[in-house]
N, C-alpha and C positions, 0 to 999 in steps of 0.2 A: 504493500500500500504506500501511496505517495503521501510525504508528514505532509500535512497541514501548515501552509506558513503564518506566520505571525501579521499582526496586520500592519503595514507601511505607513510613516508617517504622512498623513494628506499632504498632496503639495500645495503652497501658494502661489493662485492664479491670476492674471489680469484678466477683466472683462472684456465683452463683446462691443463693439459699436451699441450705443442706442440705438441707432435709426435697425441695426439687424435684430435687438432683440425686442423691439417695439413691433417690426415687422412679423415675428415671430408670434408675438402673443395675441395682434392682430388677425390673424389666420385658427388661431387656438378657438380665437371668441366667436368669428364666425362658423366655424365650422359646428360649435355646442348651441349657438342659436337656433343652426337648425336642427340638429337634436332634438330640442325644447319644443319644437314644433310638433316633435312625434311624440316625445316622451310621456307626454302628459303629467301624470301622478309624481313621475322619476324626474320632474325637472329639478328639483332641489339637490337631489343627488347626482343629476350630472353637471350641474353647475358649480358643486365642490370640487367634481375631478378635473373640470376645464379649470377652474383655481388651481390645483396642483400641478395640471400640467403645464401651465402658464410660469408658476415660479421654477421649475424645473428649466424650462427653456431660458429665463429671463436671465439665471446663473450658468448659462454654458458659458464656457472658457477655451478658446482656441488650443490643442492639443500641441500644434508647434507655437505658439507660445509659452505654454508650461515647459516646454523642452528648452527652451532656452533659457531658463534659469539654470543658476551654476552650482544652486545649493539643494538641487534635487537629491534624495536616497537612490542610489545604484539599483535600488527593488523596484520604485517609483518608476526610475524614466526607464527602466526595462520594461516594463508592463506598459508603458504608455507608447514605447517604441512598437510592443508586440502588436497594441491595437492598431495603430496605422497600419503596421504589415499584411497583418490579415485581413482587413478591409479592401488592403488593393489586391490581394489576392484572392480574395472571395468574388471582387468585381473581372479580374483577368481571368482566373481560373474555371472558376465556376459558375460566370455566368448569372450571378446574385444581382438585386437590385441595389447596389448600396445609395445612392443618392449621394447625400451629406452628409450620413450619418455615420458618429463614431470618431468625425474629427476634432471635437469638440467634448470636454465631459467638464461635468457637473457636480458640484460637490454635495450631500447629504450627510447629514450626520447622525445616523444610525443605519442599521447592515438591515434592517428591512424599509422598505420606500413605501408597501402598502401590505393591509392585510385580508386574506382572502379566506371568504364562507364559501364553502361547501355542505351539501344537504343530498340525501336518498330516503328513500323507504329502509323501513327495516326487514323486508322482506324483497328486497330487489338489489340488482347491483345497476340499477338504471336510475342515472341524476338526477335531481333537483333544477330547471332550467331556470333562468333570468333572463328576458328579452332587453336589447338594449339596439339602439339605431346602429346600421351599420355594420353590425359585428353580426348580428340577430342572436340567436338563443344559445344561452352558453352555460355552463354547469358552474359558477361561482359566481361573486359578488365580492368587486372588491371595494375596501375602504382605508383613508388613509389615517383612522384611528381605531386602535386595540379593541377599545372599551368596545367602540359601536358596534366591530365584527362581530365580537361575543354578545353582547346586546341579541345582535340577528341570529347568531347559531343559538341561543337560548330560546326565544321565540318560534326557531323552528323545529328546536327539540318539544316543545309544550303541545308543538303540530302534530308528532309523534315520527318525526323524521329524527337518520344518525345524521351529524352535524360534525363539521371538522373546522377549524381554526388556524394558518397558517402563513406564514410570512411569506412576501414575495419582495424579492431583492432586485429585479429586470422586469422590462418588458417592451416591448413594441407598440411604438404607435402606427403600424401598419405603411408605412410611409408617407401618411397624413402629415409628419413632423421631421426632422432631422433629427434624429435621437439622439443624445449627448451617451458619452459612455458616465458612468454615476461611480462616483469614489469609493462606493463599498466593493465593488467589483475587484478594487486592486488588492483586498484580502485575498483570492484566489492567486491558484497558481499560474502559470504563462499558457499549460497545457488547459486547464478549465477555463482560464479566460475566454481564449481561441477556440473551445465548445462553445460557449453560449455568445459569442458575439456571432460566430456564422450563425447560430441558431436564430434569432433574430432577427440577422440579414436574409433569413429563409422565410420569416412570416414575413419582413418588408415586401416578399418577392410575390410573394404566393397565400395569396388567407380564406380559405373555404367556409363563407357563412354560415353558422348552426352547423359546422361540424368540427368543436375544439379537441375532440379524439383525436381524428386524421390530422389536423393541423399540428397539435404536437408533437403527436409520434413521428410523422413525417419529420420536424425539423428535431426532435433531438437524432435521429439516422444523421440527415446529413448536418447537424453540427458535429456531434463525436467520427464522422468519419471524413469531415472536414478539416477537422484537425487533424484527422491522422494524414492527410495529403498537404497538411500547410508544412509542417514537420517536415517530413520529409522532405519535401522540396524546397525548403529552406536551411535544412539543416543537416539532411543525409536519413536514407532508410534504417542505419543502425543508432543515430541518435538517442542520446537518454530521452529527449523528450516524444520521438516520435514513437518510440516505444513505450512510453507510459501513455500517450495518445492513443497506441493498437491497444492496450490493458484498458482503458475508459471506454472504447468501445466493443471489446468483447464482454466489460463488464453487463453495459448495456443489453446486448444479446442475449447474456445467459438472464440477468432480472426480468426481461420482457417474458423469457421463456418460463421460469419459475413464474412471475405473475400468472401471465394465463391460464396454466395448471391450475393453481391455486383459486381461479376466480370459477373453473367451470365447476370445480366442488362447488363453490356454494348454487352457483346459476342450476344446478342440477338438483339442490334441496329446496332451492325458490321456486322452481317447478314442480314439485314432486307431489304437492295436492294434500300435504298434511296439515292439519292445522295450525294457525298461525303461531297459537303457544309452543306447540312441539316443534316451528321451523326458530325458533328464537331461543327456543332451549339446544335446540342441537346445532346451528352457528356458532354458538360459543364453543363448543367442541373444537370445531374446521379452524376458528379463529385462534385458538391457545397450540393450536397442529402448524398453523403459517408461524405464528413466530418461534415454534420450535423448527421448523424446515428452515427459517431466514436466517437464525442462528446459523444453521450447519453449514449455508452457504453463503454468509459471508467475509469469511477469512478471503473466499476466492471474488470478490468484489472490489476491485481496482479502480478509487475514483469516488465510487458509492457507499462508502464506510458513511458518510453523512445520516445515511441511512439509518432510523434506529425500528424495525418492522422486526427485530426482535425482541424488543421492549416495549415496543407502542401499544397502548391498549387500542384493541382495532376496530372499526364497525364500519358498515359499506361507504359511508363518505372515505373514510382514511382511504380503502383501497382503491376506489374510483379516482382517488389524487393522484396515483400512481400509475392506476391505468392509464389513464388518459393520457400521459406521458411517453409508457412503453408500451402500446398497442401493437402486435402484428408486428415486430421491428425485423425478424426474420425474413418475413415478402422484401420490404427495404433493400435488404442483404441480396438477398436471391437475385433483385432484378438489378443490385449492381454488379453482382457476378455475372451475369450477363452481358451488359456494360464494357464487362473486361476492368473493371476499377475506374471506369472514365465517370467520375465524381459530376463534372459538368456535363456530360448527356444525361445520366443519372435521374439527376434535379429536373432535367427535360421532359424524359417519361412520368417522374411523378404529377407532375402538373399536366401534362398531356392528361393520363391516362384518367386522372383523377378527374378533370374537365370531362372525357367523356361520359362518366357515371359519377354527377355530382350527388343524388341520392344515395351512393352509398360505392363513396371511392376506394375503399379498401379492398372490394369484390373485383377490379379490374385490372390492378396491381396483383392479386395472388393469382387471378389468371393469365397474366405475363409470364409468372413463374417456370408455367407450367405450357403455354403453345405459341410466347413470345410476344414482345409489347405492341408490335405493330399489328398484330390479330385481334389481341386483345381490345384494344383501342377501337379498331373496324369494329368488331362484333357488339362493344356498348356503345360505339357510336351511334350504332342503329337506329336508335331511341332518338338520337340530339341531332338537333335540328343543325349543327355544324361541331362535328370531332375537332378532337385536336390534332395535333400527328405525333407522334412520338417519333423519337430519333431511332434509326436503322441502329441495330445491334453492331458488338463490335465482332468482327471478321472471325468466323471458326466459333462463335460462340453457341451454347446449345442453351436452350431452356432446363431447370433443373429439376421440373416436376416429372411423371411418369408417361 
């Protein structure tokens, strides 16, 4: 497992032009206006997030500016050197939208930015939605204070839903903004940075509304396997870092695959037509089984020691957190075996293949697997009134299904 580093002395930045970050917070307010138009009841609450995302923009700090100070920590301007890199390589390489963002970060002063409710039935492992403009129906709610979150997961435990509580340190504003990178990030290591910054530049690129499954799990694939191509090609395939890069996302693989195990037990007692008492008395069973199975597996977790699904007391929001993350990450895998490792066609077919079956784009991608992305694509095109194309496989390459 890779230590943990300690957290870097924040650097001290100069500001942006006004006229850039007037312009900036100009665009924030239009854009929540018309929100407001949709949102009805939710106008209150999205008027606090266009407040926060307004002072968040208002404090971006040119990235080569903060480099040019002479009294940076050697931790500091490493990390800050990393983010530019992978930005231009995520843009040359893979084909990512970066826009602006990332050249610029933002200081905050605590390691989470906001906090996010989750909610299910206690007999399902099927979300709790929130409709919100834009985004449409998504399994959390988030807020930029503790109290209020737990506030909402308490009210919706009285509902008689499981309820989860959790920090969130990133996010994307879809390319609606220039994202600044945000100063808790440079607690992470150079190898986690460069996950979740391509991760990121992968919803800037691509965002499936009402479907925050596929859009995560999609972009945590290609951030941890973004990394492992920045690595490498930056620094050599035997690299310390590009191999602790390959260790993050094999970790990834094997969690995805232990999750889903783990989720069809219960999906298979949620089904099974027993009574509601006896399915809530025998989940605690499956539930005290996962975090004895998470124990065993994660000494071999590279990356995801964060993780404590051996200790957490568990109930369907916690795991839906998780799924929703590592859904399906194997298909990912498969169809970039395919590929041949080519990370930027890769990205290509995900968004193609997904575009052709946006009701349910994970069905499309596992039939790539299995008789190739460009059949796959045709045959749920079918449906859509204009497919996408997916990029030609790489030469000699075979599908890996039967």
């Amino acid at each position: 497992m890779r230590p943990r580093p300690s957290p870097p002395v924040k650097p001290r930045t100069e500001t942006l032009a006004p006229s850039a970050a007037i312009r900036a917070l100009a665009l924030a307010i239009v854009l929540v206006a018309s929100a407001l138009v949709l949102a009805g009841c939710e106008a209150g609450y999205i008027a606090r997030a266009a407040y926060e995302e307004g002072c968040l923009l208002w404090r971006r700090k040119p990235i080569d500016t903060v480099l040019a100070r002479g009294d940076l920590s050697l931790e500091v301007r490493t990390r800050l050197e990393t983010v530019l890199k992978v930005r231009q390589f995520a843009n040359d390489r893979l084909g990512l939208n970066v826009g602006g963002s990332y050249i610029s970060i933002a200081e905050v002063d605590k390691g989470a930015i906001a906090w996010v409710v989750m909610a299910a039935p206690r007999d399902s492992l099927e979300p709790y939605t929130w409709w919100f403009p834009i985004v449409g129906r998504i399994p959390y709610r988030g807020y930029f204070n503790k109290d209020r979150a737990e506030a909402e997961a308490a009210e919706m435990e009285q509902r008689g839903y499981d309820t989860m509580v959790r920090p969130a340190v990133a996010f994307s504003s879809l390319g609606f903004f220039n994202d600044p990178l945000l100063s808790n990030l440079l607690r992470l290591s150079r190898v986690e940075l460069a996950g979740v910054i391509i991760h990121e530049l992968f919803h800037r690129t691509y965002f499936l509304a009402s479907d925050v499954m596929f859009d995560e799990s999609a972009a945590t694939y290609v951030g941890s396997a973004g990394a492992v191509k920045f690595f490498e090609a930056t620094e050599g395939p035997g690299s310390a870092d590009a191999e602790a890069a390959r260790g993050v996302l094999d970790a990834d693989l094997k969690f995805a695959h232990f999750l889903n195990g783990e989720a069809a037990r219960l999906v298979e007692l949620y089904k099974s037509g027993l009574p509601h008492a006896e399915i809530l008395k025998r989940r605690e069973v499956i539930f005290a089984s996962i975090n004895a199975d998470y124990a065993q597996l994660k000494p071999h977790l590279s990356g995801l020691e964060r993780f404590d699904l051996d200790k957490e007391p568990l109930n369907n929001a916690v795991l839906i957190n998780y799924l929703i993350y590592f859904h399906d990450l194997d298909a990912f895998a498969k169809l970039d075996q395919i590929y041949g490792g080519n990370l930027h066609d890769t990205i290509k077919a995900i968004i193609a293949l997904a575009e052709s079956d946006t009701e349910n784009p994970f069905a499309p991608i596992e039939r790539a697997t299995r008789v190739g992305p460009l059949r796959a694509a045709a045959q749920d095109g079918e449906s859509q009134s204009t497919p996408a194309a997916a990029p030609a496989p790489a030469p000699g390459a075979k599908s890996t299904g039967p």
